[in-house]
Each structure stands twice: as C-alpha cells, then as structure tokens.
TORDOFI-682035 format. One record per residue: x negated, z negated, y of N, C-alpha, C in turn; residue in one letter. Coordinates in steps of 0.1 Angstrom, whole numbers, padded with zeros to 4 digits, always signed. Each point is the difference from the previous one (the first is absolute). Example, Ala and Ser with C-alpha at 12.3 -4.5 7.8 and 13.67 -1.06 7.14 Angstrom:
// TORDOFI-682035
-0132-0078-0057+0009+0000+0012-0009+0000+0012A+0004+0007+0011-0009+0000+0011+0008-0008+0011S
This chain:
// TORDOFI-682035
-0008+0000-0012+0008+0000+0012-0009+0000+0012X+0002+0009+0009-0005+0000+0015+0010+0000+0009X+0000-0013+0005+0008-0010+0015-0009+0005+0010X+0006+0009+0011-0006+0004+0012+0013-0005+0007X-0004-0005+0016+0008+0004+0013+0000+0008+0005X+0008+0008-0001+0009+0014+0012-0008+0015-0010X+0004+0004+0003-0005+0018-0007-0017+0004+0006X-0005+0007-0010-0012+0006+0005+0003+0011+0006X-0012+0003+0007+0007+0011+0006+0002+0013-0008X-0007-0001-0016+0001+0012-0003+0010-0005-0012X+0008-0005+0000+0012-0001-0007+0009+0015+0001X+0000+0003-0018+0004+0010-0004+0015-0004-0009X+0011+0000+0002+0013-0003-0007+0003+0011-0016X-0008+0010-0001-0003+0011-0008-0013-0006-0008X-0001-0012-0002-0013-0004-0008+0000-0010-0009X+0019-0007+0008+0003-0006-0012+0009+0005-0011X+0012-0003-0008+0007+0004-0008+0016-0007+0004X-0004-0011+0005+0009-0005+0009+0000-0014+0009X+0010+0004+0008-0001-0010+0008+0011-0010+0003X-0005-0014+0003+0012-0012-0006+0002-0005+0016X+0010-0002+0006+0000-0010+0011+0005-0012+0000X-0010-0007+0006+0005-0018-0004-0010-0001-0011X-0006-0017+0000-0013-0008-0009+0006-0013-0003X+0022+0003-0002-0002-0014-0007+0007+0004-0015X+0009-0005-0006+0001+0005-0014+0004+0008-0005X+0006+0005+0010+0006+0015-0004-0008+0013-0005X-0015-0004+0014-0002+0010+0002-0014+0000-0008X-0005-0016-0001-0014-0003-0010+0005-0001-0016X+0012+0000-0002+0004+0004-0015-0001+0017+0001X+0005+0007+0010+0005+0015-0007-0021+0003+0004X-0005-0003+0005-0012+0005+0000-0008-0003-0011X-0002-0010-0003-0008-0006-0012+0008+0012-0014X+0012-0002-0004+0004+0007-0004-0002+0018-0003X-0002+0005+0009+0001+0014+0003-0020-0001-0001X-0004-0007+0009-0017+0001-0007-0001+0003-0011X+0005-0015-0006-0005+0002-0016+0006+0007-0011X+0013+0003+0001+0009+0006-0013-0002+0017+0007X+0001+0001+0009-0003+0016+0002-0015+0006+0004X-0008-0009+0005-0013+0002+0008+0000+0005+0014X+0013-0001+0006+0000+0001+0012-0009-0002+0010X-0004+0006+0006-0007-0010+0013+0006-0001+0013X+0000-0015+0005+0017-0005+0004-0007-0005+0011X+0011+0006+0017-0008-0007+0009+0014-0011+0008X-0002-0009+0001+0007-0013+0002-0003-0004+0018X+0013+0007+0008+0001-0003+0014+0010-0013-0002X-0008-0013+0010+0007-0009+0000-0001-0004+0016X+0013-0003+0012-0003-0002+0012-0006-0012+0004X+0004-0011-0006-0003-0013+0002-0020+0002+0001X-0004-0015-0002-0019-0002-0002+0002-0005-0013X+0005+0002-0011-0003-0007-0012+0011+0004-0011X-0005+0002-0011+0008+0003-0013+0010-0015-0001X+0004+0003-0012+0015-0007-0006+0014-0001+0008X-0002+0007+0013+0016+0003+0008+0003-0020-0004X+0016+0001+0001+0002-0017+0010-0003-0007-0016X-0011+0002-0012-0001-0010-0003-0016-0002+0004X-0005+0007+0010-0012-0006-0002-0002-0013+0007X-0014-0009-0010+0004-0014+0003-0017-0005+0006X+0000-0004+0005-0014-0006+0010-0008-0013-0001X-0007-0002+0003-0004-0014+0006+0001-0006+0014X+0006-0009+0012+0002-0002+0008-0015-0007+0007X+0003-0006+0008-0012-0008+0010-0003-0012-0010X+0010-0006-0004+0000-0013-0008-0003+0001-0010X-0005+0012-0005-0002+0002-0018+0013+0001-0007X+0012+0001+0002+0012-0002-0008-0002+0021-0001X+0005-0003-0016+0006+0015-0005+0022+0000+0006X-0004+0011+0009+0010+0002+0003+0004+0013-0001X+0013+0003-0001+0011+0016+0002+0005+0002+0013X-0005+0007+0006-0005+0005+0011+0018+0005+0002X+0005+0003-0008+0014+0009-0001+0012-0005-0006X-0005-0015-0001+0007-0012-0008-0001+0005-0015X+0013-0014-0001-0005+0000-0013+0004+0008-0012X-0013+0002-0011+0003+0009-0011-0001-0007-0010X+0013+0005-0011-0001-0014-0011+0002+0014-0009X-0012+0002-0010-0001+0004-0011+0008+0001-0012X+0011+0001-0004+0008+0000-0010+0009+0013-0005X+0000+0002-0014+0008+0011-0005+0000-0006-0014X+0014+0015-0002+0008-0003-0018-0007+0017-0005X-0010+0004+0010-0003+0014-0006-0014+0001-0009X+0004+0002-0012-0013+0000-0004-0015+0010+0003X+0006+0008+0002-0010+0015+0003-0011-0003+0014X+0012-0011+0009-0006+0000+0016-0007-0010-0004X-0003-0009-0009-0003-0012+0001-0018+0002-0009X+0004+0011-0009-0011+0006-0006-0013+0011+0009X+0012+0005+0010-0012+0008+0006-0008-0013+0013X+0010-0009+0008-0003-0007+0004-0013-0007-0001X+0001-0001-0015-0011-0013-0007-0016+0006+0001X+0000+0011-0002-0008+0010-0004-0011+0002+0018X+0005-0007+0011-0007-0005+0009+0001-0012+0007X+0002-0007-0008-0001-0018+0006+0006-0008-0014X-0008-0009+0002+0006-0015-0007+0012-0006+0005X+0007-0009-0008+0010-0007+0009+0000-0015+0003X+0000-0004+0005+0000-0018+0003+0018-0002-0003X+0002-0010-0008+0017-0002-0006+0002-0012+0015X+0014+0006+0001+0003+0000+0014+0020-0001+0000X+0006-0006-0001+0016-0001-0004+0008-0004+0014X+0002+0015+0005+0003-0007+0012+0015-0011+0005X+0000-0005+0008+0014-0009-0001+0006-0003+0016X+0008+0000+0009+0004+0000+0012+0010-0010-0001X+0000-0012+0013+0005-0009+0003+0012+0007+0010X+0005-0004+0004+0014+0001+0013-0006-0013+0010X+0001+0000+0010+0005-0012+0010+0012-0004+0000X+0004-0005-0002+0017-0003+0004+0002-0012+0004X-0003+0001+0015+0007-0012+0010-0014-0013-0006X-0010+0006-0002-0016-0007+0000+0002-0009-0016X+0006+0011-0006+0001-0006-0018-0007+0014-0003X-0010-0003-0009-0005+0014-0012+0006-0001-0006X+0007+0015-0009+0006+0002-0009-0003+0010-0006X-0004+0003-0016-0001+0011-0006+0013+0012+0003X-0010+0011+0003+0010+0015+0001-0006+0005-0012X+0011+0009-0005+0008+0001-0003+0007-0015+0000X+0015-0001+0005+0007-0016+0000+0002-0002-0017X-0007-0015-0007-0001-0002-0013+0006-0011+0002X-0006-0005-0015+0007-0012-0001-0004-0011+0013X-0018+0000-0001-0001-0010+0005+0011+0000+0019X-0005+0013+0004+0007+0003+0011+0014-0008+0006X+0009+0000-0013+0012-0006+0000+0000-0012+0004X-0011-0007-0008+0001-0015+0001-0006-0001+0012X-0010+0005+0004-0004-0003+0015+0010+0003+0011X+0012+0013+0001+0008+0000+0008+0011-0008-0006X+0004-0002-0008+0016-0011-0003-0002-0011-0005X-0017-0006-0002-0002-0014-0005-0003-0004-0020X-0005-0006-0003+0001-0001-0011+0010+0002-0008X+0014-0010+0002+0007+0000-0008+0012+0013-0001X+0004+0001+0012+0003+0018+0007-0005+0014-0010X-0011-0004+0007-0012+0015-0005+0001-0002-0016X+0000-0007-0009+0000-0002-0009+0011+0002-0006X+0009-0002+0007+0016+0003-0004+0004+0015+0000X-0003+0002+0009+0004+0017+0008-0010+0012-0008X-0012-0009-0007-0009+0009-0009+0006+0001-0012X+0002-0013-0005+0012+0004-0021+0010+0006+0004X+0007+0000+0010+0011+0014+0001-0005+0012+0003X-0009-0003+0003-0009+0020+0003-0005+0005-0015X-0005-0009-0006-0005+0000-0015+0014+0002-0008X+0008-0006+0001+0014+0001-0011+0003+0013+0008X+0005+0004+0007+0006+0015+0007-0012+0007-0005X-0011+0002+0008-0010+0013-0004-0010+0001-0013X-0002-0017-0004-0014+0002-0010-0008-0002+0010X-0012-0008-0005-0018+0002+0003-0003+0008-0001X-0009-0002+0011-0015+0011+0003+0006+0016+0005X+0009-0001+0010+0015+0007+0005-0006+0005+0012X+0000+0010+0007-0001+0006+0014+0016+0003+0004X+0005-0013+0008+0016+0008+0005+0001+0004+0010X+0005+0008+0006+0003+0006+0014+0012-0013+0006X-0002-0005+0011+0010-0009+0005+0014+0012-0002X+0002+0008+0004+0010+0007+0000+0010-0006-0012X-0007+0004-0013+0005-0007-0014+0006-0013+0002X-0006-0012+0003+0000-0009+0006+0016-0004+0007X+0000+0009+0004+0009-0002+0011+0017+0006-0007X-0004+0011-0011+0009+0007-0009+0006-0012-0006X-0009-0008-0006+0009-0012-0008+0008-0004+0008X+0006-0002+0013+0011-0007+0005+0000-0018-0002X-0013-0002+0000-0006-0016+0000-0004-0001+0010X+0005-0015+0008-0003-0003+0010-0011-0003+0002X-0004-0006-0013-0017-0005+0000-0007+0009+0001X-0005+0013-0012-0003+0008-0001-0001+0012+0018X+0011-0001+0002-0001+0006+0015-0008-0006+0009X+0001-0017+0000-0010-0009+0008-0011+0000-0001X-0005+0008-0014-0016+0003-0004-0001+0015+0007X+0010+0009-0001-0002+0012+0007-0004+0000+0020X+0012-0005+0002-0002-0002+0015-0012-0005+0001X-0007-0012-0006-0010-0009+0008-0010+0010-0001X-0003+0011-0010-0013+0009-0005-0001+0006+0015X+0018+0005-0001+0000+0013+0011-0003-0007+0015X+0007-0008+0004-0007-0004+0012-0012-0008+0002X-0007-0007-0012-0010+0000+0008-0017+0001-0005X+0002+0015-0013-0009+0004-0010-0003+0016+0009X+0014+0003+0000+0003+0017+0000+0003+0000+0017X+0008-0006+0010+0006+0012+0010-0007-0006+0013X-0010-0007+0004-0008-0003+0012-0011+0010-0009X-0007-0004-0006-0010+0005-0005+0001+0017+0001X+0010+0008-0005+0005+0013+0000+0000+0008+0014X+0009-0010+0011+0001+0000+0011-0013+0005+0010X-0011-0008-0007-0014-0003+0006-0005+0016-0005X-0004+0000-0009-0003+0008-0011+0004+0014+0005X+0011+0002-0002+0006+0014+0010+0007-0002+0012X+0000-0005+0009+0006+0001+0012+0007+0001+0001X+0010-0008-0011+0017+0004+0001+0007-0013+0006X+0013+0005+0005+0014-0014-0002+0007-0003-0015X+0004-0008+0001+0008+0002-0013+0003+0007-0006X+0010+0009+0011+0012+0008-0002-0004+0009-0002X-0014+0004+0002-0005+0016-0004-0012-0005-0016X+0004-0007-0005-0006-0002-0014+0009-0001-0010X-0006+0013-0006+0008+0006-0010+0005-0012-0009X+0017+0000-0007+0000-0011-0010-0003+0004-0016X-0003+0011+0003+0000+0002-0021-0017-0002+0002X-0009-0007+0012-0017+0001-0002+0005-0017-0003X+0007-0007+0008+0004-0012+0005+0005-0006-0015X+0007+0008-0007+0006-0002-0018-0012-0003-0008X-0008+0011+0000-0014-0006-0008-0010-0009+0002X+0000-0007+0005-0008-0010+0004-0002-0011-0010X-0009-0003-0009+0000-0006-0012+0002-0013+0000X+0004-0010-0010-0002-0011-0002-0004-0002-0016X-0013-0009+0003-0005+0000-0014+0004-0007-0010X+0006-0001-0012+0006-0011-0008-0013-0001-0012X-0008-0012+0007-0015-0002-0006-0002-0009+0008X-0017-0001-0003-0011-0007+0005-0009+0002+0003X-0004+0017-0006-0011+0008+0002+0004+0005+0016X-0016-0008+0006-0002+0002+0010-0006+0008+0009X-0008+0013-0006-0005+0011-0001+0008+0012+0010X-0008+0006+0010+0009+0009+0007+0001+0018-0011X-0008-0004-0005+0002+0014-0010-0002-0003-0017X+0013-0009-0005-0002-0006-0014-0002+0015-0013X+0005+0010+0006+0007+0013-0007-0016+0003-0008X-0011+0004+0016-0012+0004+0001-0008-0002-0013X-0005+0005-0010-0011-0004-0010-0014+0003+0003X-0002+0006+0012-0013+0000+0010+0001+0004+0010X-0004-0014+0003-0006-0008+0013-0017-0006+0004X+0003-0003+0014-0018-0003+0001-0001+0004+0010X-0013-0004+0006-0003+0007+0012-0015+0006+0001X-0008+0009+0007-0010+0004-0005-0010-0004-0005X-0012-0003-0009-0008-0012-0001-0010-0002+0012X+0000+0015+0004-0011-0002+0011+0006+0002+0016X+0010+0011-0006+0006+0006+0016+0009+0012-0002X+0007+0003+0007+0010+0014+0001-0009+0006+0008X-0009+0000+0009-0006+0010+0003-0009+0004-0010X-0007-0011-0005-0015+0001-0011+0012+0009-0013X+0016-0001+0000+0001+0009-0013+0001+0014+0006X+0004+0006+0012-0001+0010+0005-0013+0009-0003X-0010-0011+0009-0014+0007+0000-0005+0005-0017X+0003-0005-0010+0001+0004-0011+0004+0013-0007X+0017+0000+0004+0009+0008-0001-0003+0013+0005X-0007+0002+0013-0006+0012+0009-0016+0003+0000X-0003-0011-0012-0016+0004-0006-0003+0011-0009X-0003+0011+0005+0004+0013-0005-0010+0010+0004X-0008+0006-0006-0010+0010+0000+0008+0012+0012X+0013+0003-0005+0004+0012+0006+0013-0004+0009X+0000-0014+0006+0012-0004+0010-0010-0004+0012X+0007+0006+0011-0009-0001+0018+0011-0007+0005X-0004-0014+0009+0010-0005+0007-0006+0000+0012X+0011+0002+0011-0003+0005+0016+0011-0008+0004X-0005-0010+0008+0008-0011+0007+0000+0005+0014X+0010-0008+0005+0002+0004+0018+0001+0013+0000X+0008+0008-0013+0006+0014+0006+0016+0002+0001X+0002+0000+0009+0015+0003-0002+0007+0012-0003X+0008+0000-0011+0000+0015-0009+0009+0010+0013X+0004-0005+0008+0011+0009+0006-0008+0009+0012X-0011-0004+0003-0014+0005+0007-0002+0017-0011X+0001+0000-0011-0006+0006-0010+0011+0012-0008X+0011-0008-0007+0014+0013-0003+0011-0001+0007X+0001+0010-0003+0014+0002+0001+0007+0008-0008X+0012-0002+0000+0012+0003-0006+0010+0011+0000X-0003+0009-0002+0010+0017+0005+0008+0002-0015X+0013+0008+0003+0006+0002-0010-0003+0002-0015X-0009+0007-0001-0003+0002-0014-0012-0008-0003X-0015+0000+0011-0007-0002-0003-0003-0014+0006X-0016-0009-0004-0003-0005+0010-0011+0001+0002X-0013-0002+0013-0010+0006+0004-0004-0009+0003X-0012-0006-0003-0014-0005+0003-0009+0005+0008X-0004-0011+0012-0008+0011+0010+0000+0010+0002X+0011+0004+0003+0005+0010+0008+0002+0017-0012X-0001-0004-0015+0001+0009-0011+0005-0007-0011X+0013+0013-0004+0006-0005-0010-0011-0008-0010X+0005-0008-0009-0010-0013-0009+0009+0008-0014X-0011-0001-0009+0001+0007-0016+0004-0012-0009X-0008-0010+0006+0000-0008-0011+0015-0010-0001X-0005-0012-0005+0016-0007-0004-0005-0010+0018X+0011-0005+0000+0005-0012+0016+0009-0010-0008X-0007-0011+0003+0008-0012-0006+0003-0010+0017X+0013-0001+0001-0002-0004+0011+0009-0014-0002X-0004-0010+0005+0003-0013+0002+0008-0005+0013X-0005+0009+0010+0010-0007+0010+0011+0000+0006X+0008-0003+0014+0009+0002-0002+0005+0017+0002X+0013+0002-0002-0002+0014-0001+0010+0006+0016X+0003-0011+0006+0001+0006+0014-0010+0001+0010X-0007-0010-0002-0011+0000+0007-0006+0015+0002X-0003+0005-0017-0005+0014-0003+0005+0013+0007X+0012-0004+0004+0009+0008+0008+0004+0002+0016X-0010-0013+0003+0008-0003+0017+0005-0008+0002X+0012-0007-0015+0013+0002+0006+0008+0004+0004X+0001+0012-0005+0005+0014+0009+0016-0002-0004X+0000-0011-0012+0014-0001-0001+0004-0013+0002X-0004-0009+0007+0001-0013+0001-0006-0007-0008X-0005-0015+0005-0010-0005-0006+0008-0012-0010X-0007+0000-0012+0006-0009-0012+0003-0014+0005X+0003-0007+0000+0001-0014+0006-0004-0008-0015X-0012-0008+0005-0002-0019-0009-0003-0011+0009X+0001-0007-0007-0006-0015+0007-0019+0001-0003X-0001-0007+0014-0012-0012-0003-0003-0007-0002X-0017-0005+0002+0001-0015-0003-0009-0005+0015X+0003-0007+0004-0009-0011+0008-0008-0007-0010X-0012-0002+0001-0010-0011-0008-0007-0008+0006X+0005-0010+0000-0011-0011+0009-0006-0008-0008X-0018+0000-0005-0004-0009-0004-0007-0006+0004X+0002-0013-0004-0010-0012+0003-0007-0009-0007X-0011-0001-0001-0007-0009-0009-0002-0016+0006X+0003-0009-0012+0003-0017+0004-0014-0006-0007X-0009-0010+0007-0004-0007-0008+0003-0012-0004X+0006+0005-0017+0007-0004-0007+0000+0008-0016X-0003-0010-0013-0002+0013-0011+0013+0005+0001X+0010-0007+0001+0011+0003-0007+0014+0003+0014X+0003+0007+0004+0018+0000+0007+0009-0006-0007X+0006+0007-0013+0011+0001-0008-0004+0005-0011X+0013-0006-0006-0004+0001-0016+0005+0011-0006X+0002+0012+0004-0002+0013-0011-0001+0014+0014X-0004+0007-0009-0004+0013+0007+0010-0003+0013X+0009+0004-0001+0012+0006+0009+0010-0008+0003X+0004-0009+0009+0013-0004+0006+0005+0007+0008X+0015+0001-0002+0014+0005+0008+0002-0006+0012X+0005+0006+0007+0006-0010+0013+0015+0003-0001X+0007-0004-0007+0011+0008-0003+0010-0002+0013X+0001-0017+0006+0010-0001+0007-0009-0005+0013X-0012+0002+0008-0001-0007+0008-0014+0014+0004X-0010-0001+0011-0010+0007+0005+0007+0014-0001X-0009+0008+0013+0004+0013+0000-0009+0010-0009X-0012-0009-0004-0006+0006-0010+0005+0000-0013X-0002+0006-0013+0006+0005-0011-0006-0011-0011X-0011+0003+0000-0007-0008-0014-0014-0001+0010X-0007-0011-0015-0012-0004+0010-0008+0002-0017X-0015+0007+0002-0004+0003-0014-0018-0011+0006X-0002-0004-0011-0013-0008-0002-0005+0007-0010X-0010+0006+0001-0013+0014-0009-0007-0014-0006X-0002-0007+0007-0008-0009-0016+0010+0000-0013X+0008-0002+0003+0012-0008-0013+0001+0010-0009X-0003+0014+0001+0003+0013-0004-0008+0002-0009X-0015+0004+0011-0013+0002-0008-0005-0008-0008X+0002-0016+0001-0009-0009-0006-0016+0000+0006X-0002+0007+0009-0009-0008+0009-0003-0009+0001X-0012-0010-0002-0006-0009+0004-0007-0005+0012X+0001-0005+0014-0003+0000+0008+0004-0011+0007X-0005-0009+0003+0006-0015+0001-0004-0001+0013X+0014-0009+0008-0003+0001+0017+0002+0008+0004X+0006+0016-0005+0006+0008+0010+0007+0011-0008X+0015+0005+0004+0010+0007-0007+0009+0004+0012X+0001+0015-0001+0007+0010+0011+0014+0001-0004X+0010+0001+0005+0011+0004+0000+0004+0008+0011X+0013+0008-0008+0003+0009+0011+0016+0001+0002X+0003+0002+0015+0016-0003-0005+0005+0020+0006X+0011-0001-0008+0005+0014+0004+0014+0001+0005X+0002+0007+0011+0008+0003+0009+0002+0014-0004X+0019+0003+0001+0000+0011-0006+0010+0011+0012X-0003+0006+0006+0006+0018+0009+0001+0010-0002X+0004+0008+0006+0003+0012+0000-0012+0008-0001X-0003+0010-0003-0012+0010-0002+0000+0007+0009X-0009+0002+0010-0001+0013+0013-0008+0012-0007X+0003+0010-0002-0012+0012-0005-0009-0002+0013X-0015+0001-0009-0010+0006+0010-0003-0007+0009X+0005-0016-0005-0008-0011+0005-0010-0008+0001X-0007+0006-0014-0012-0013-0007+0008-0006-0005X+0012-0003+0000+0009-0010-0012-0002+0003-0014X+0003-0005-0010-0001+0004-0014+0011+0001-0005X+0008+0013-0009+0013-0005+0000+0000-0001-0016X+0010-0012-0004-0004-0007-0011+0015+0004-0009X+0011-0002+0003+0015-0004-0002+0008+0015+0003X+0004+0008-0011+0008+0010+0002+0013-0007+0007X+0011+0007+0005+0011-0006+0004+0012+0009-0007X+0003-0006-0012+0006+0009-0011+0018+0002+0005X+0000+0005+0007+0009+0004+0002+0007+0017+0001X+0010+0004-0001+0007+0015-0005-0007+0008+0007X+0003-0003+0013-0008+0012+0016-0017-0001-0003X-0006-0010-0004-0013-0001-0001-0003+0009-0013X+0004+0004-0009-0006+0005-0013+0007+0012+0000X+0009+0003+0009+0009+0017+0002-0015+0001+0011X-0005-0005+0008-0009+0004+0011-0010+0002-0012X-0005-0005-0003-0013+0000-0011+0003+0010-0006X+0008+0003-0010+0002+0012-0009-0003+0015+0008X+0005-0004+0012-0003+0019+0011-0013-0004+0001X-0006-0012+0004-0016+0008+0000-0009+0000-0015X+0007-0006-0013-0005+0008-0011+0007+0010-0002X+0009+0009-0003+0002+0010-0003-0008+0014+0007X-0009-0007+0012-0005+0011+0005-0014+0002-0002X-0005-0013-0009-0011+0005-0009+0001+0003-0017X+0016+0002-0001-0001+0000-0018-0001+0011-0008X+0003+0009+0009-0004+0013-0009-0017+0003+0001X-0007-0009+0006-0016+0000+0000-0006-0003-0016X+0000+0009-0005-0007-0007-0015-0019-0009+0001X-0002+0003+0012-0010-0004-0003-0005-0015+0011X+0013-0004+0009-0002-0005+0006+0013-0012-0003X-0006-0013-0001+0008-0009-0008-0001-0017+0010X+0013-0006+0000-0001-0011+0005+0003-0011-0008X-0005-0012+0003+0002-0012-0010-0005-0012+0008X+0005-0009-0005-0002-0016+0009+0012-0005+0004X+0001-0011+0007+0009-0009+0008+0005+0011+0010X-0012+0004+0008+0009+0006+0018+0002+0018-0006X-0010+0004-0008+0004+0015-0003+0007+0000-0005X+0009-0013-0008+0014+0005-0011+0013-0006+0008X-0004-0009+0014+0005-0009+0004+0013-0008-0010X-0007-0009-0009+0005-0012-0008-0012-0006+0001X+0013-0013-0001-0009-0013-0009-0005-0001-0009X-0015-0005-0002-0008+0000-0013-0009-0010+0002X+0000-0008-0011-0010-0011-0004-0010+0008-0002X-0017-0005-0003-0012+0004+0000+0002+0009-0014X+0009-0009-0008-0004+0008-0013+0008+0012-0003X+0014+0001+0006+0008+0012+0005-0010+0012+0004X-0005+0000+0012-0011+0004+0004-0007+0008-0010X-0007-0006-0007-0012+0007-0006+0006+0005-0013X+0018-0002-0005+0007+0007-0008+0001+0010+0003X+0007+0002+0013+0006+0015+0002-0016+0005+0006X-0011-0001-0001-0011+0007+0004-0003+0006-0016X-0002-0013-0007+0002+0010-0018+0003+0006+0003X+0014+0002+0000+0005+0008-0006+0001+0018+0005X-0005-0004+0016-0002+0012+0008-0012+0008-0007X-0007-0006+0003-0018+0003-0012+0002+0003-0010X+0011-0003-0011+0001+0007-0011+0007+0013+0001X+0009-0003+0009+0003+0020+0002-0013+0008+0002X-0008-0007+0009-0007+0012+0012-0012+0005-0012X+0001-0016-0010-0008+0004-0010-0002+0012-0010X+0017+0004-0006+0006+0005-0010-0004+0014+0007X+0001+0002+0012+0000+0011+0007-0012+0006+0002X-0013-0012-0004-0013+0006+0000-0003+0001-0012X
C-alpha cells in the first residue's frame, strides 16, 4: 500500500484498473478485494487526511484511544464479514451494554428486568415482570405496542413508562421532531426485554473491539502491492457523470468506479439535496480513571445532549488518572459544510429523491455505488462491508 497526500502531478487515471472513492469500509473492502481476487491495480481517492472514513479512531493529548466519529461497537450475526474482518485485526472481547438516565437513575436499555424494578421498585418491578413472563415467555423482545394489545392496565403502565421516558424526549433530541410528527408504527416497536441479559446486542455471536485499533485494521486491509491511497482529494474535483458515460480528468475512464459517497453531492444537487442529521461532539477529558460505568449512557429525559460515550470502558484501555468522554448533540445536516452526515432521514420524499439520482447512474455497468450515503440507508459497520461483498463478487464474476 502507498498512502500519499493530494495527487502527483503525473497522476494517470488509465494506469489503474480501477478507481474507488472513499477509505472507509466500503471503499477499503471493494479495494483490497478487487486487488487481490482479480489483480487489479486500484487507486483509492479519499477527501478527508486519513483512512477508515468515521470509524477512524486516534490517540488524543491525554493518551486516551478515541473515535474521532464516535462510537463504533463491532458486532454481527454474519459469518462471511466476521471471517474477512479477522483476517486484519485481532479482537479484544468487548459486550457492549447502554444505561438510560431517567430522572438521575441508570437503567439498563434495552428496558429488562432489572429496569422494572429500578423504575416501579422491588416489589412492583417484580410483579409487573411474572406477568410479562406468563403473557410472553423469557428471553422475549416485545414491542410496547403488544403491550398495550393485551388491554392490561399494568401491562400498558409498562408501555407508557418505556414510551415517555426510554423512547419520545430521547427521539425528539435525536431527530428534531414534536411528538406529533413521530411516526407511531416506529413508536410500536420500541422493545421491552422479558430477561436479564443486559447486553445491547444479545442476538450478535461476534463482538469485540479492535485488538489494536480500527485504524491499525484499515492500514492492514489497504496493505496491498497494487492498491494507491491519495488522501485530501476530493473526487468531485476529478469525475463526472454524463448520461452514459463517466469521465476521469477530463476523459471518459475504462476501468470499474466504485463510488462511496453521497450521490448528490456527485451531481450538484442539481435535484435537491438528500437531507440527514448530524452530530455535534464535544469531548472532554476528566482526571479521573473512570466517569461511568459502561461504554454509553442515554440521556433519555433530561440534557440537550443525546448520549455521553466513555472510549476507555469500550476499548479496555488502561490508563489510570485520565479518561475522555464525549457527549453528542444531534441537527440537521447542511451540504457542503464540513459537517459529517451520519443519519439518513428515511422517509418517502427522501428515497423517491434518492432513487432519481441513482437511476441516472444504473444503466453504467461499470460504474457502481455502495455504502451508507451512496445507497443512502442505514447500515451498521458490518452491513457495510456485506453489501461491499457482495458488490466485489459481481464485479468479480465479470472479471
């Protein structure tokens, strides 16, 4: 792998076989890939100063290993992503778990058993849990909606208490809505756990977090005789996009285009710009080993901030006398701000807009999108590097 900043000047687009935009998973899976299963030689334009896109993760002033792009929690039920995964990093075992605030009480989220008894008291919580067990069975994911189907007054008293004060400040925060504009069949699913497993991803059969780093598995992943990475270029400087074809510096391009980002941006906007949320990140480092006791607390009913994440509790870092936290504040996305936009906004108008600016690269056989903002959905890390398989095994079959 050769990591340069900005283009040489004798940068030739006809020299590679193809070219990927974006250096975080989308785009350092379809490269590594296309290297090695075809022998490509793959050149990797990334705008940002550094590989892994928002998971890459740093060292701060204080020595704390932090995520620069918050937090990334390692988990999947896929076995294929979890095998190519392994194949550049160790894993440190790592089970992540999220508290709630509620009114300055922690409470396990997903709402469990113990949850109950912390919001309705021992003998309550404990009551209101053997009826959740006799109606649903152990080790249960219910949607309060269900909940509320039984036509139990108690049962409904476990629903409300979730919804106001697990699910609809938190939501509110989260997307910048009123009540009245949050959808109720999202407001139906909102789980309640009939358990004890306190685990925010019990389903997951691998988990962990890097042994060394999400950047250190990148640098791995992009360690490649015949993959060139060129940071601080912004691909929109470089193609463009015409009806049939698309052209690299200023001539049609032969090879394959894997493109990762968003795909109005690629366009102008010329049809209106996609709308997501941000994030605000404000971190601060305390000296103190410890803040809180697990990765991630909620602020469900109180602060305008969302959650507050502690990177020691994650990594398992050792570092005594000093641990960073970061809290996140969540808005609206401006294009072409320096913002990062994180959060598709899944709604009808949003994915009727999106579909016009993919249909006007689909008849391109050789020009292909994939990722979070190029497919505009939501995807966990390991989502991510699925639909990148599986793109790479087409482009493969084809070579």
């Amino acid at each position: 792998m050769a990591i340069e900043h900005g283009l040489p000047e004798a940068f030739s687009p006809d020299s590679y076989d193809a070219i990927i935009v974006g250096a975080g998973y989308a785009g350092a899976v379809c490269a590594r890939r296309l290297a090695e299963s075809c022998g490509f030689k793959v050149c990797v334009l990334e705008r940002r100063d550094h590989i892994a896109g928002n998971a890459y993760d740093c060292y701060d002033e204080a020595g704390v290993l932090i995520h620069q792009y918050g937090p990334h929690i390692y988990h999947t039920t896929n076995e294929r992503v979890h095998q190519f995964l392994s194949r550049f990093t160790e894993w440190t075992p790592y089970q992540h778990k999220v508290l709630a605030d509620i009114h300055g009480t922690l409470m396990p989220v997903p709402f469990n058993h113990t949850s109950l008894k912390l919001a309705f008291g021992d003998e309550k919580g404990e009551a209101l849990y053997q009826k959740l067990v006799m109606t649903f069975g152990e080790n249960k994911k219910v949607p309060i909606m269900e909940l509320r189907n039984q036509n139990d007054p108690e049962l409904t008293e476990v629903a409300d208490y979730v919804y106001e004060n697990v699910f609809l400040y938190y939501t509110m925060k989260q997307w910048g809505k009123t009540p009245d504009q949050i959808d109720p069949s999202i407001t139906g699913r909102v789980p309640v756990f009939v358990g004890d497993d306190d685990r925010y991803f019990p389903a997951a059969p691998y988990q962990g977090m890097p042994a060394v780093s999400y950047t250190d598995l990148f640098e791995h992943m992009l360690d490649h005789d015949l993959i060139s990475v060129f940071l601080g270029v912004d691909a929109r400087d470089l193609i463009t996009v015409g009806e049939s074809e698309a052209c690299v510096c200023g001539k049609p391009y032969g090879g394959e285009i894997v493109y990762t980002g968003p795909l109005d941006e690629l366009f102008g906007y010329d049809l209106g710009a996609l709308p997501y949320r941000t994030l605000d990140m404000v971190f601060e480092t305390l000296d103190v080993d410890r803040f809180q006791p697990v990765g991630t607390v909620n602020y469900t009913v109180s602060e305008d901030f969302t959650r507050i994440t502690e990177f020691k509790n994650m990594t398992g870092q050792v570092l005594p006398g000093k641990t960073t936290i970061m809290r996140e504040y969540s808005k609206a996305y401006e294009p072409d701000s320096g913002q990062t936009p994180y959060y598709v906004i899944n709604e009808p108008q949003n994915i009727e807009l999106y579909k016009r600016y993919r249909e006007r690269v689909a008849g391109m056989l050789s020009f292909h999108v994939v990722g979070r903002l190029a497919e505009y959905r939501y995807y966990d890390m390991d989502g991510v590097v699925a639909s990148a398989l599986e793109l790479t095994d087409e482009i493969i079959a084809q070579h």
